[in-house]
C-alpha positions in Angstrom: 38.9 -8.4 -18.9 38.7 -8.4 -15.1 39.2 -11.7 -13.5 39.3 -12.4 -9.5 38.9 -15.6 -7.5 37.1 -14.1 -4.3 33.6 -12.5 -4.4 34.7 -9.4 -2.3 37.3 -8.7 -4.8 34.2 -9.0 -7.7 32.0 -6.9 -5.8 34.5 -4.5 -5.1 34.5 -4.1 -9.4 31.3 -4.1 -10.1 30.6 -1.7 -8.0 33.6 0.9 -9.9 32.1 -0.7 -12.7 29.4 1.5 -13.7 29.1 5.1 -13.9 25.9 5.2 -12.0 24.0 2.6 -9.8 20.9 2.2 -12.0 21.0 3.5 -15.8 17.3 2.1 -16.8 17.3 0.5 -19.8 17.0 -2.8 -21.2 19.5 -3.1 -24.7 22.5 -3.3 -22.7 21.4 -6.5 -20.4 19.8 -8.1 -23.7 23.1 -8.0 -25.7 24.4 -9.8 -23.0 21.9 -12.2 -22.1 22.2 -13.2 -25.6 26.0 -13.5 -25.7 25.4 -16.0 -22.6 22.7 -18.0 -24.4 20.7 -17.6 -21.6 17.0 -18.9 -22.3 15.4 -20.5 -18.9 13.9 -23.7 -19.6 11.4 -23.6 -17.0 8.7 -21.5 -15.8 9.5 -17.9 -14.7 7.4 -16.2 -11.9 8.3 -12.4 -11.5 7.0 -10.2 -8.7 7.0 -6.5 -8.7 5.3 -3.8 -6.4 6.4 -1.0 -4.3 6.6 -3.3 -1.2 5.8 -6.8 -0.1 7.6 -8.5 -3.7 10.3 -10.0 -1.3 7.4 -11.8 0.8 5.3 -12.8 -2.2 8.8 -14.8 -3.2 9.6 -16.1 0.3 6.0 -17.8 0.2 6.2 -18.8 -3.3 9.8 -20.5 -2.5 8.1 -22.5 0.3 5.3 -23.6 -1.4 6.8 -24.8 -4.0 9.7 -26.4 -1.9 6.6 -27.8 0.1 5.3 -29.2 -3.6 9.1 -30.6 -4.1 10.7 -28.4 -7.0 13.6 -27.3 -7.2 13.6 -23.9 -6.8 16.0 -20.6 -7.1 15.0 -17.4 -5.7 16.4 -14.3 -6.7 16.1 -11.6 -4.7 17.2 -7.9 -3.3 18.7 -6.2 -1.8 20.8 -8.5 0.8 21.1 -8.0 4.6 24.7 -9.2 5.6 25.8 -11.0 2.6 25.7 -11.3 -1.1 24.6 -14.9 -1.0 21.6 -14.0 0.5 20.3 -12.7 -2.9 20.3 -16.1 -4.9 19.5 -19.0 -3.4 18.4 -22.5 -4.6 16.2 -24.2 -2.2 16.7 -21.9 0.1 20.5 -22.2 0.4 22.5 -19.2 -0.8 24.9 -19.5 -3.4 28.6 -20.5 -2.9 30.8 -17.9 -3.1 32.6 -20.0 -6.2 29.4 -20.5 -7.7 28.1 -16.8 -7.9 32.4 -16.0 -9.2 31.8 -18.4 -11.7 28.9 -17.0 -13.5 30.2 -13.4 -12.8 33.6 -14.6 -14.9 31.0 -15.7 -17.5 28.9 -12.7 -17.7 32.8 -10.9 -17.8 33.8 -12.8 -20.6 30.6 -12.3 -22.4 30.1 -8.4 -21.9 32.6 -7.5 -24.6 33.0 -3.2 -24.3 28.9 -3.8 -23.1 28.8 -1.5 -19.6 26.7 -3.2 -17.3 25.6 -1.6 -13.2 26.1 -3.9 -10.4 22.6 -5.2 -10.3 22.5 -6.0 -13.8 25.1 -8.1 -13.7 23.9 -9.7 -10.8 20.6 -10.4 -12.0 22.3 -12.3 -15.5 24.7 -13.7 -12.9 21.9 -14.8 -11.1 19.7 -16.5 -13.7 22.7 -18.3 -15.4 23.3 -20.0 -11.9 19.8 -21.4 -12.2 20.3 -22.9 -16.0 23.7 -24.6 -14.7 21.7 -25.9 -11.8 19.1 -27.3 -13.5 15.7 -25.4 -11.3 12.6 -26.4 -12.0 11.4 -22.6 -11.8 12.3 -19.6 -11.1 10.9 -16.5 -8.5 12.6 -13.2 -9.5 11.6 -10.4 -7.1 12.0 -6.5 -9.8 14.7 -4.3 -8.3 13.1 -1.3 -8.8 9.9 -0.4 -11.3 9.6 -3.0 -13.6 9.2 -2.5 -17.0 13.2 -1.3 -17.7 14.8 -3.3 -14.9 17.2 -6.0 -15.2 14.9 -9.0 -14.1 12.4 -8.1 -17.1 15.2 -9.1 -19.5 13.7 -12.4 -18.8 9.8 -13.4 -20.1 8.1 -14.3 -17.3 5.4 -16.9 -17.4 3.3 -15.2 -14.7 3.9 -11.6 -13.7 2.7 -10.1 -10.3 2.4 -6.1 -9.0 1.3 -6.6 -5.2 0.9 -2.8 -4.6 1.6 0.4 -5.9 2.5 3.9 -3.9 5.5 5.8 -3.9 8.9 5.4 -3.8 11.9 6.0 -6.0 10.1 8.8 -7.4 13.0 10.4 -9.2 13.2 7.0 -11.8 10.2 5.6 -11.2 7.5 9.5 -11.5 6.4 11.2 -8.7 2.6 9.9 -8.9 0.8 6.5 -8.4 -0.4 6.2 -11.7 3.3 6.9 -13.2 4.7 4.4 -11.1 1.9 1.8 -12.0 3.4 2.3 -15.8 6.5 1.1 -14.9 5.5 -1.2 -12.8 3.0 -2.7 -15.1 6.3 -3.2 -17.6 6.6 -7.1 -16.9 3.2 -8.1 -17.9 3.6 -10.2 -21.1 0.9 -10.6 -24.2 -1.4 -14.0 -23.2 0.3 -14.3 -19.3 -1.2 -14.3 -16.1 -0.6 -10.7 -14.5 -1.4 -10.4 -11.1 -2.2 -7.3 -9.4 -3.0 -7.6 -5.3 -3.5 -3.1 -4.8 -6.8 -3.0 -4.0 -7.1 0.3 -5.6 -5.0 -0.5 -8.5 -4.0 2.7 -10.8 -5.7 3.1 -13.9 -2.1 3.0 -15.8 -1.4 -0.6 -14.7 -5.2 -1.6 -15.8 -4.6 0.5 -19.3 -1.0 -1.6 -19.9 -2.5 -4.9 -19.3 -5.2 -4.0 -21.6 -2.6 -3.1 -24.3 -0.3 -5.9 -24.0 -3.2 -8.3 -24.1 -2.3 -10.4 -20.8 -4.4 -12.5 -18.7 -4.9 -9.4 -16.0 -6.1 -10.8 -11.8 -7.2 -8.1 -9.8 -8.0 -8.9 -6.0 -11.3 -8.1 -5.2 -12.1 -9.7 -8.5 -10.4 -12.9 -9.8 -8.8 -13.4 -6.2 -9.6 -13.0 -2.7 -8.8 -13.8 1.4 -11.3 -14.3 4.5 -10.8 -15.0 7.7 -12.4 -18.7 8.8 -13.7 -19.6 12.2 -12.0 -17.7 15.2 -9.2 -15.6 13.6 -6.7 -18.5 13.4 -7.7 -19.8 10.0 -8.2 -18.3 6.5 -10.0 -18.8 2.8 -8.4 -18.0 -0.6 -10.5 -17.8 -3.7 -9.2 -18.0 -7.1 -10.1 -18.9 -10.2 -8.7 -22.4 -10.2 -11.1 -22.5 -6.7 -11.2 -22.1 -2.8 -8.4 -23.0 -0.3 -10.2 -23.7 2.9 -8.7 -24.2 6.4 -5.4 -22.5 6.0 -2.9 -21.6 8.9 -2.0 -18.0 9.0 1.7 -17.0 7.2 4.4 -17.5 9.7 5.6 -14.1 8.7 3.4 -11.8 10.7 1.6 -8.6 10.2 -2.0 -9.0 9.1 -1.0 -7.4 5.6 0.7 -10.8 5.0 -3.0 -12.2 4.3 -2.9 -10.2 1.1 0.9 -11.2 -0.2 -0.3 -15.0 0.7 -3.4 -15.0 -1.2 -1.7 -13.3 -4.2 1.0 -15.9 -3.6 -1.4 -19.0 -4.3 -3.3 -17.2 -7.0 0.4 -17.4 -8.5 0.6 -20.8 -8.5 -2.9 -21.7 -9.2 -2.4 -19.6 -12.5 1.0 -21.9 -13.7 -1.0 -25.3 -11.6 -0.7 -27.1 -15.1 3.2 -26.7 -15.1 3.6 -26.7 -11.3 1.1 -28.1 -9.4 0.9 -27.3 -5.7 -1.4 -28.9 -3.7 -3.5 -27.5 -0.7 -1.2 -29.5 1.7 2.0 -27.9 0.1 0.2 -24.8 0.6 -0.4 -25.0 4.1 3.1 -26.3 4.8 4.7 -23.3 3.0 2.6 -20.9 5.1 3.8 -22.5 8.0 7.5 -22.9 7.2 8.0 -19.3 5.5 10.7 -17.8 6.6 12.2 -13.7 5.3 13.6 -12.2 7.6 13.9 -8.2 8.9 9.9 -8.2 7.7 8.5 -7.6 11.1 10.5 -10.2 12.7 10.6 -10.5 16.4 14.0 -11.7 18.1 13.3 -14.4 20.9 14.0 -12.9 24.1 13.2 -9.7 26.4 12.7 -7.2 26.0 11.1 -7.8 22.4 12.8 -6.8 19.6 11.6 -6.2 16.2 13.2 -5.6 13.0 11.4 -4.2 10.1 13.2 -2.7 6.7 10.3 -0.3 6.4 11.2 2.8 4.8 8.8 4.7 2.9 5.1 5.5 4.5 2.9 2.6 2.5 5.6 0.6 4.5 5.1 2.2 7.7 1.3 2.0 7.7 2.0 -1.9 8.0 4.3 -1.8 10.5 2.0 0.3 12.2 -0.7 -2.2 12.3 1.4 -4.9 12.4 3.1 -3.2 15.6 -0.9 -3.2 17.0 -1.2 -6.8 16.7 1.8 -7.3 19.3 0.4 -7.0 22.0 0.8 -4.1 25.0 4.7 -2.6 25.7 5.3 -0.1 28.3 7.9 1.7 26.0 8.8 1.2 22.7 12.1 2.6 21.4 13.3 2.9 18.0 16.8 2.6 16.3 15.7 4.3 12.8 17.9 5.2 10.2 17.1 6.3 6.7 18.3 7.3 3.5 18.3 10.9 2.8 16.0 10.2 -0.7 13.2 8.5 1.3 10.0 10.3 2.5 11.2 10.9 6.3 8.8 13.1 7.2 5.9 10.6 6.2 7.6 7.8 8.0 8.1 9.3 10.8 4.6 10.5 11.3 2.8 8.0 10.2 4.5 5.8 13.5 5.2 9.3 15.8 2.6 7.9 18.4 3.9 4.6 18.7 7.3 5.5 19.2 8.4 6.6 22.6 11.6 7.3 22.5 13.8 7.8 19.1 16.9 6.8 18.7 18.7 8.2 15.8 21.6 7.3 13.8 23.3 7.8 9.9 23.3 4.3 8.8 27.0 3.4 7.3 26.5 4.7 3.4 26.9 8.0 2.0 23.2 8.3 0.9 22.3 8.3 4.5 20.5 11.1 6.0 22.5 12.6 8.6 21.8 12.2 12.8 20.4 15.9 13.1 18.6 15.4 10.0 16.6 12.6 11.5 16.5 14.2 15.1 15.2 17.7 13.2 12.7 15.3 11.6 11.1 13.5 14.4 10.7 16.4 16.8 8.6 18.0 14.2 6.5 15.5 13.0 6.2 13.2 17.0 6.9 15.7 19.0 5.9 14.3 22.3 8.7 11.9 22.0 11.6 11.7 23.2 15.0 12.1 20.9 18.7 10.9 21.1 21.2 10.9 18.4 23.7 8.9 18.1 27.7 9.0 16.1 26.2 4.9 14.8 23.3 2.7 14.4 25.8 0.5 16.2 25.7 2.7 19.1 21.9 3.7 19.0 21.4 0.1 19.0 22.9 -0.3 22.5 21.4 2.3 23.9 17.7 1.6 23.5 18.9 -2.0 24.9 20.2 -0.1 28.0 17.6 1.9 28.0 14.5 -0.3 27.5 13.3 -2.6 30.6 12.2 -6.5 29.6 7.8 -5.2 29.7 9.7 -2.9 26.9 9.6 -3.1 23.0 12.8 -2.2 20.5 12.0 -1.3 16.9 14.8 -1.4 14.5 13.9 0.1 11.3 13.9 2.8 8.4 16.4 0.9 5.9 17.9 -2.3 4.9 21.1 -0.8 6.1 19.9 0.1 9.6 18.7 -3.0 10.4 21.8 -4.5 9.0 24.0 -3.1 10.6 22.1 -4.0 14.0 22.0 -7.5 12.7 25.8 -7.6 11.7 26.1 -5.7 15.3 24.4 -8.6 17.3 26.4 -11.3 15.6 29.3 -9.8 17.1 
């Protein structure tokens, strides 16, 4: 049995650990829930989708911090460190806390094999029981209805879009994805969806499993209020008048909001939230590297966008900052992603590219990227670069202070600019 008293030196296992970095399936994770005796005693709320799921349970956190629970998050993947992805009231774990309950899920594996997000995710929840939460947010990995975090019932289950991405686990078509996705609703639970268009296949499981299926549109719904700078959110439970706008910005964050307090109204007889708790969650909301602007000049944005559903909301997002004279990109992706889409989908809001392999082998490479954007934006200009590191510091030599820099295409390019920056 493997035993180690740092974190790195656990990570540094689990991730020899496993023959593969996902292996779908639920038995394995089960035995070993079991083995741990781990049954939450309070409310679970689980969020799925294709993008978005980490803002849904950056709101829900601060509501319900706003409310006064007690509250773990659990979340992926993580920026700069491992901590990041569990947190309980907003503080990441301890480094002997998350060692502890990896020992535990060690010892209670047996000849079980288990992939580094699994045991995480057991890891995870079993840091919540010993910490006594009051609930639960679990953000899905990836799909739904095999991944780790569905090893635990929820009490409300939430979808806030479908499109694609993962396509080689998850299908190659919308309504494939929607099955798996659809995987966490539970028989007689709330089960959010907040797609506006949502695929038959998610409609069909919800049907089957009997649950207590929210559509927006339908059971839920947002409206701008007055001049622009208030909102309305209809559920069943009622309207939520008078509410500031989400301090994370892009106007798609309306949507994850509203689906956010449909949530909560759905559990309000086990966690009641009140419109003030509401207001002061939107307000104190904080996820960042989700359109996040840096104070200073020139501005500097940092977005994990990688897929095109992604980039359409950067893109509009990007057209609700206001005018730059130049914008210039530090994109990195992985090789697996739709680069093409990406890439065209922003190619004429993107004046100069600067491109870089993010540090992991599944990157694509420099001249892939370069090839890439002078086909699909070519009226911009293209560098490549040996780093993100070094891409990074040329688009801030480059770009004058009436300027705009846009990190993005992976949670590893924007990493490593963030890791570069606190150097």
């Amino acid at each position: 049995m493997f035993s180690a008293d740092t974190l790195e030196a656990w990570l540094h296992h689990l991730e020899q650990l496993h023959p593969s970095a996902i292996d779908m399936g639920l038995e394995r994770v089960a035995r070993v829930r079991d083995a741990l005796g781990l049954v939450p005693g309070f409310p679970v709320l689980t969020v799925g989708g294709t993008n978005g799921k980490g803002s849904v349970c950056a709101m829900l956190t601060a509501m319900l911090r706003a409310a006064g629970f007690k509250v773990g998050t659990y979340t992926s993947p993580h920026l700069l460190h491992y901590n990041e992805r569990v947190r309980i009231d907003l503080v990441p774990a301890a480094d002997a806390a998350i060692v502890a309950a990896l020992g535990a899920v060690e010892a209670a594996r047996g000849e079980v094999s288990l992939t580094y997000f699994e045991f995480g995710t057991l890891a995870a929840m079993k840091q919540f029981i010993d910490a006594g939460v009051d609930v639960a947010v679990m953000e899905v990995g990836l799909g739904g209805r095999l991944d780790a975090v569905n090893v635990f019932d929820p009490d409300v289950a939430a979808v806030v879009n479908v499109d694609l991405d993962h396509q080689s686990y998850l299908g190659d078509t919308r309504e494939k994805i929607a099955f798996e996705k659809a995987g966490i609703f539970r028989p007689g639970k709330p089960a959010l969806c907040a797609d506006p268009n949502p695929p038959q296949a998610l409609l069909d499981v919800a049907a089957q499993q009997g649950a207590d299926l929210q559509l927006i549109g339908r059971d839920f719904s947002w409206q701008k209020e007055g001049e622009g700078n208030q909102w309305m959110c209809a559920t069943r439970a009622g309207k939520h008048h008078a509410l500031p706008l989400p301090a994370l910005r892009g106007p798609y964050q309306l949507g994850n909001a509203a689906l956010a307090i449909a949530i909560l109204d759905s559990v309000r007889d086990r966690l009641p939230v009140g419109l003030g708790h509401i207001k002061r969650g939107l307000l104190e909301v904080e996820w960042p590297a989700r359109c996040q602007v840096l104070p200073g000049r020139p501005q500097t944005v940092l977005d994990v966008a990688h897929n095109p559903h992604a980039a359409h909301a950067l893109r509009l997002a990007l057209d609700g900052m206001g005018y730059a004279a130049d914008t210039h990109a530090v994109f990195g992706a992985m090789a697996d992603k739709d680069i093409a889409g990406v890439v065209g989908i922003l190619a004429d809001r993107i004046d100069h590219w600067h491109v870089a392999a993010p540090d992991i082998a599944r990157a694509a490479g420099a001249e892939v990227l370069a090839g890439l954007v002078r086909q699909h934006a070519p009226r911009a200009r293209v560098t490549q670069y040996q780093s993100i590191g070094e891409a990074y510091a040329a688009a801030c030599e480059a770009a004058g202070e009436a300027d705009r820099i846009l990190v993005f295409g992976s949670f590893y390019t924007v990493a490593e600019v963030m890791a570069a920056r606190e150097r």
